[in-house]
N, C-alpha and C positions, 0 to 999 in steps of 0.2 A: 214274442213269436212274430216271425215276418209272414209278410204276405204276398203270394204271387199275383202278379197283374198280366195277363196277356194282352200283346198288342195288337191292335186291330185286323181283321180279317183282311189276308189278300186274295184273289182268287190264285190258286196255283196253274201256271202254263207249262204242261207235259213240256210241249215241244222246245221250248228255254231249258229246262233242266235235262233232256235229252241231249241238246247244245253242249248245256258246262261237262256233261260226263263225256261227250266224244271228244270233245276241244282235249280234254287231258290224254285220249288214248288215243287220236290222228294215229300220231306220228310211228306208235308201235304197232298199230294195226299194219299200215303201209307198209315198214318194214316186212311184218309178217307176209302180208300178199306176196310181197316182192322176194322171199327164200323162198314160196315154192313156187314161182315163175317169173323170168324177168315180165314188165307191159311198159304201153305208154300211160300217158295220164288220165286216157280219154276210157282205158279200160279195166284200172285202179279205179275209177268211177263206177263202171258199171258191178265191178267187184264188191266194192262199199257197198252200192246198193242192194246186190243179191244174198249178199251176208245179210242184210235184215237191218241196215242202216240209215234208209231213207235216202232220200234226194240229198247228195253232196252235191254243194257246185265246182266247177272248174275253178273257179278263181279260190279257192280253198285249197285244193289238191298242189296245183301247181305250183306256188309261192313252198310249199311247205316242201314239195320235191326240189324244189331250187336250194332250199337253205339245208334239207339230207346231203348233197350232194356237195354246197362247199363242205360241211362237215366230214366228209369222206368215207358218209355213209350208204350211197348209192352213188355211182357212174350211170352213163348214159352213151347209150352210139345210136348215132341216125340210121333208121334203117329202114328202105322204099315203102312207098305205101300204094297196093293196088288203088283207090283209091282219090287220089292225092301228092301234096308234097310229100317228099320225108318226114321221119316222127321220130322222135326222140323216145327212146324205149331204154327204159331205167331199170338196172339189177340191182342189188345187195353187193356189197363190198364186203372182203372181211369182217373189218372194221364195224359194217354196220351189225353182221351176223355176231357180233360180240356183244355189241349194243343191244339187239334186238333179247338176247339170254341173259343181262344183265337185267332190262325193261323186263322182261316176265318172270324173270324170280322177285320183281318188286312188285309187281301188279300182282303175282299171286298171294304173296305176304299181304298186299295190301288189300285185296277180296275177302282174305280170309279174316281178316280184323273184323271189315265190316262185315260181313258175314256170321261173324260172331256175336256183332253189337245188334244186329239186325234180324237176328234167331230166336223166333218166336216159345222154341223150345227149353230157351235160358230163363229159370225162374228165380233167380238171383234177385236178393233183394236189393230194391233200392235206396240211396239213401234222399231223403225231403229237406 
């Protein structure tokens, strides 16, 4: 009979594992914001945050709207800013809006997995 040994306590950091789970779904959120109105970046920021996702920084958004866009998943046209210079104000491209429904029938499948494994209501046994 073996025996299990658990490794040493770490303290758990919410805000790091809040991290690793946005890091993977950035890019389709963005897309999302972006099919129901084109912005610029500085208002995809503020979007992030009022959806309930904390302080994103700029330098996060932006690099990641640079690399949507060679992908030829969002365009961009400079357009005045009361304000200010010009801004670059990024929409959904086809392409991305194909992406973006491909990305959420896999995030859904992939919710629903965990979801499953994660359902306190499953009393399936386990095996030791």
């Amino acid at each position: 009979m073996s025996r299990m040994v658990a490794a040493e306590s770490q303290p758990i950091d919410d805000h790091d594992r809040q991290t690793q789970l946005l890091r993977g779904a950035l890019d389709m959120c963005l897309l999302a914001l972006l099919a129901r109105e084109p912005a610029h970046g500085y208002e995809l920021v503020r979007r992030m945050e009022a959806a309930g996702f904390g302080a994103i920084s700029y330098g996060t958004i932006y690099p990641l709207l640079t690399r949507m866009r060679r992908l030829g998943l969002v365009a961009h046209e400079q357009q005045a800013s009361p304000t200010g210079p010009p801004r670059k104000v990024y929409a959904l491209t086809g392409s991305g809006q194909n992406r973006l429904d491909a990305w959420r029938n896999q995030w859904d499948r992939f919710a629903a997995t965990v979801g499953a494994v994660l359902d306190p209501l499953d009393q399936s046994p386990t095996r030791s």
